[in-house]
C-alpha positions as CSV (number, residue, x, y, z in Angstrom):
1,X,21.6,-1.2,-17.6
2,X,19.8,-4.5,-17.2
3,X,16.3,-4.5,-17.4
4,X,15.0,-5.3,-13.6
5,X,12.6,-8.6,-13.3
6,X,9.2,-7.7,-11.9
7,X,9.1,-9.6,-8.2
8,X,5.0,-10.4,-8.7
9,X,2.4,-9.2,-10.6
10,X,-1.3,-8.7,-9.0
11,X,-4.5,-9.9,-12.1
12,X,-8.2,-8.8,-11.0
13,X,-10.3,-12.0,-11.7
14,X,-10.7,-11.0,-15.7
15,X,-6.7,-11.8,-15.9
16,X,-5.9,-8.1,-16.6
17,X,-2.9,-6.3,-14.8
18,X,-3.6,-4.1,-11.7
19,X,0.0,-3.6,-11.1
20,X,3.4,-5.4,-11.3
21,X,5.8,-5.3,-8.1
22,X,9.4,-4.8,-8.6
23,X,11.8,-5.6,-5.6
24,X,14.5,-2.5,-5.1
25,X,17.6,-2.5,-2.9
26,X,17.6,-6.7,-1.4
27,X,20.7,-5.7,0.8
28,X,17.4,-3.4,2.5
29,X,15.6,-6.3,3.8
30,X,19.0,-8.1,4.8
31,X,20.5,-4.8,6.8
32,X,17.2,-3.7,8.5
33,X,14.4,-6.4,8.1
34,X,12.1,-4.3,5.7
35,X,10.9,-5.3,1.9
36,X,11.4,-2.4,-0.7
37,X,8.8,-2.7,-3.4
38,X,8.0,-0.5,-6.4
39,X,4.3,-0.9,-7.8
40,X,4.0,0.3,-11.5
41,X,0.0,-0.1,-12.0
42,X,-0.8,0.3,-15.9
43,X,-3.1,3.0,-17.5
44,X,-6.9,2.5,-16.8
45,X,-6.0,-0.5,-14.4
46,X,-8.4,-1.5,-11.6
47,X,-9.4,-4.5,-9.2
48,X,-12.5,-6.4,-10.2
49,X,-15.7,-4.5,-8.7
50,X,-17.0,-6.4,-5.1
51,X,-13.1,-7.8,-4.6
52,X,-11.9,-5.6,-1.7
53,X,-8.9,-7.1,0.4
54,X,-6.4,-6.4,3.0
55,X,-2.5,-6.1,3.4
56,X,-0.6,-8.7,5.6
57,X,1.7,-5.8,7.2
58,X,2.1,-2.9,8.0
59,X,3.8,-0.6,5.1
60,X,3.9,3.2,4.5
61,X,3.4,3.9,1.0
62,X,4.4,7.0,-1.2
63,X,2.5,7.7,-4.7
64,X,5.3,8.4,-7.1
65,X,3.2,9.4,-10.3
66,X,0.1,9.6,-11.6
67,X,-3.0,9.3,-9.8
68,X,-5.7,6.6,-9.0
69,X,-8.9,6.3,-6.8
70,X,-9.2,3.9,-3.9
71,X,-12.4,2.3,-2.6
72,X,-12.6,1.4,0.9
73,X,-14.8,-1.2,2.1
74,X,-17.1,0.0,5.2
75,X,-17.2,-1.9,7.9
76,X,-19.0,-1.6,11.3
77,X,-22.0,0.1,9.3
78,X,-24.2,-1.0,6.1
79,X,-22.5,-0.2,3.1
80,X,-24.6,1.6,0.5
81,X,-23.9,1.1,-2.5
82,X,-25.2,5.0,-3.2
83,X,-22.4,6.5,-0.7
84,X,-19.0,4.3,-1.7
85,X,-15.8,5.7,0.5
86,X,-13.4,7.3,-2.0
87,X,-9.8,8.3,-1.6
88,X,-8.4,10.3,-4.5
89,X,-4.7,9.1,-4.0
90,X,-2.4,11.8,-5.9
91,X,1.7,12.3,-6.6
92,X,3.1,12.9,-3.4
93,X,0.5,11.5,-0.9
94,X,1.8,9.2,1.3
95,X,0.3,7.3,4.2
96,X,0.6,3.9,6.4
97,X,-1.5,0.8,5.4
98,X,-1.9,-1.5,8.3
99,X,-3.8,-5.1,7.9
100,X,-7.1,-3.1,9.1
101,X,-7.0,-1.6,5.7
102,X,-9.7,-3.1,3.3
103,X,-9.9,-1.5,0.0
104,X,-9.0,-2.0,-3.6
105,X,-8.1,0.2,-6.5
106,X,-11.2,1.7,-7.9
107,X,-9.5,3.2,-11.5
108,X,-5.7,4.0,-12.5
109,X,-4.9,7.5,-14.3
110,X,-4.8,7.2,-17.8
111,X,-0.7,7.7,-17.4
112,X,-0.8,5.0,-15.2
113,X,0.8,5.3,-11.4
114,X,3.9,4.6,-9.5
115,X,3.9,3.6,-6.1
116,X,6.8,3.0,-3.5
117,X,6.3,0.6,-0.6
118,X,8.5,-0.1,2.7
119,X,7.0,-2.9,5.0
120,X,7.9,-5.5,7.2
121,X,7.7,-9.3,6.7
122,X,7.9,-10.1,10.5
123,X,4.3,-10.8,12.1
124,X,2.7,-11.2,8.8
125,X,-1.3,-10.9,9.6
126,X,-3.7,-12.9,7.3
127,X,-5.1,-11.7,4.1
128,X,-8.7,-10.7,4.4
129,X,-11.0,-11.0,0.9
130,X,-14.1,-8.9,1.2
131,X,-17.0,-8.0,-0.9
132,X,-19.5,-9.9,-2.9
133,X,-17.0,-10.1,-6.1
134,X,-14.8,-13.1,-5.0
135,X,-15.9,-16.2,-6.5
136,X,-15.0,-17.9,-3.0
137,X,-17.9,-15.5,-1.6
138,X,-16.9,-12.9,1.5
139,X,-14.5,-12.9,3.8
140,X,-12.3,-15.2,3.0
141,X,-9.2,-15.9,4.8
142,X,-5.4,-16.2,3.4
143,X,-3.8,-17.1,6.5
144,X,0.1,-16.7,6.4
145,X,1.2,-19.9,6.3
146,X,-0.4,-19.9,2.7
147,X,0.9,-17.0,0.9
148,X,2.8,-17.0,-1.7
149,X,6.2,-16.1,-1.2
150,X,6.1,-12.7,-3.4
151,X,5.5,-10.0,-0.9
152,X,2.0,-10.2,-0.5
């Protein structure tokens, strides 16, 4: 069987992987308008601390294996840096992301996780960049328009 080509990969700001997408089942997307994407995020992997960010669609994602914890950024209220919001996201969870969702990964299993992702590409919403990590300071705007063409 031929090896299949990873469709992007996503590098916190020290270049390191946070995960590589691979694109399953094209005909998918052609047949019912929806993008099929597995996320393979290596051992120990995480998004640079500060560098939260949003999702430009809706998708409903399934954890596949392993394990890894989620930080999600706080708005409406002060964030304290002594009460982060943590979501332990094990094998078998599932749930819907929606463009509201600002988070990053926090730390990868050290087996490394598998996620599976269905979402649309219709109504694409901007990317929202968040938190005091991004060398472009906070919230920063990715509008559609420019996106790269690789899912995200």
């Amino acid at each position: 069987m031929k090896k299949r080509e990873p469709f992007y990969t996503i590098r916190n700001l020290a270049g390191d992987e946070v995960f590589t997408a691979y694109l399953l089942a094209p005909w998918f997307y052609r047949l019912f308008g929806l993008t099929m994407e597995l996320h393979v995020f290596p051992p120990l992997a995480e998004d640079s601390p500060e560098c939260f960010h949003t999702h430009p669609f809706h998708a409903r994602r399934r954890l596949l294996s392993g394990f890894y914890v989620e930080e999600v950024y706080q708005s409406g209220r002060k964030r304290r840096k002594e009460a982060p919001d943590y979501r332990f996201i094990r094998k078998g969870d599932q749930d819907v992301v929606g463009p509201d969702h600002c988070h990053r990964i926090k730390a990868v299993g050290p087996q490394g996780a598998t996620s599976l992702w269905l979402h649309g590409n219709k109504d694409r919403q901007a990317i929202l960049l968040k938190g005091t990590g991004w060398p472009a300071g906070t919230n920063r705007i990715i509008k559609p328009e420019e996106q790269a063409d690789e899912g995200h």
